[in-house]
C-alpha angles and dihedrals in degrees: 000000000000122000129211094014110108118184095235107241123273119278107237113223124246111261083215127060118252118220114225087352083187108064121168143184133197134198155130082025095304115104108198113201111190126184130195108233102167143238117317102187109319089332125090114209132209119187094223116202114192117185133174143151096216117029136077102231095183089082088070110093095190092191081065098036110030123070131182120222123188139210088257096058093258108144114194126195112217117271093199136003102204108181122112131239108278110156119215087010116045127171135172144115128284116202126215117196086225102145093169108098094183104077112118093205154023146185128200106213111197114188126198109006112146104346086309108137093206126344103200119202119190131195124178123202130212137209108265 
């Protein structure tokens, strides 16, 4: 058997439908790709890409940089960054504690990557 090695919980699926779960921004040569997984307990999780041909990624720390607003006015600071170093192409998820399912909508707000001030990323969320 392997030690230390844990499969990571199972992402529930939003009882609701997410429109354009995938949203993305580019800009000063660093194209972010974020996706919408879910909650997965009172954490809602985004599979965050980051690519680039001319950039170290692995400088950006996103649980330092990134921030999730809701449709209530609620603003939540990251609880873990995951995603390996990677250099020019980076993935991994980025958790949010967000235990309120019923938000109808959220924006990823991502500051100082690149020489870009704010990428802002939205999702709405509609009744099921």
């Amino acid at each position: 058997t392997l030690t230390g090695c844990s499969s990571p919980a199972p992402v529930s699926q939003l009882s609701e439908s997410i429109l354009a779960p995938v949203q993305s921004n580019s800009g000063g040569s660093v194209t972010i790709e974020a996706r919408l997984q879910g909650h997965q307990n009172d954490l809602l999780v985004f599979e965050i890409s980051m690519d680039t041909h001319s950039v170290d990624l692995d400088t950006y720390d996103l649980k330092q940089l990134a921030m999730l607003r809701d449709n209530k006015g609620g603003e939540y600071l990251p609880t873990v960054w995951d995603a390996p170093p990677g250099g020019h192409h980076r993935k991994g998820n980025l958790l949010f504690a967000h235990a309120d399912k019923s938000a109808k909508s959220f924006e990823l707000v991502i500051r100082n990557v690149a020489g870009v001030d704010e990428r802002v990323l939205r999702w709405e969320v509609q009744p099921g």
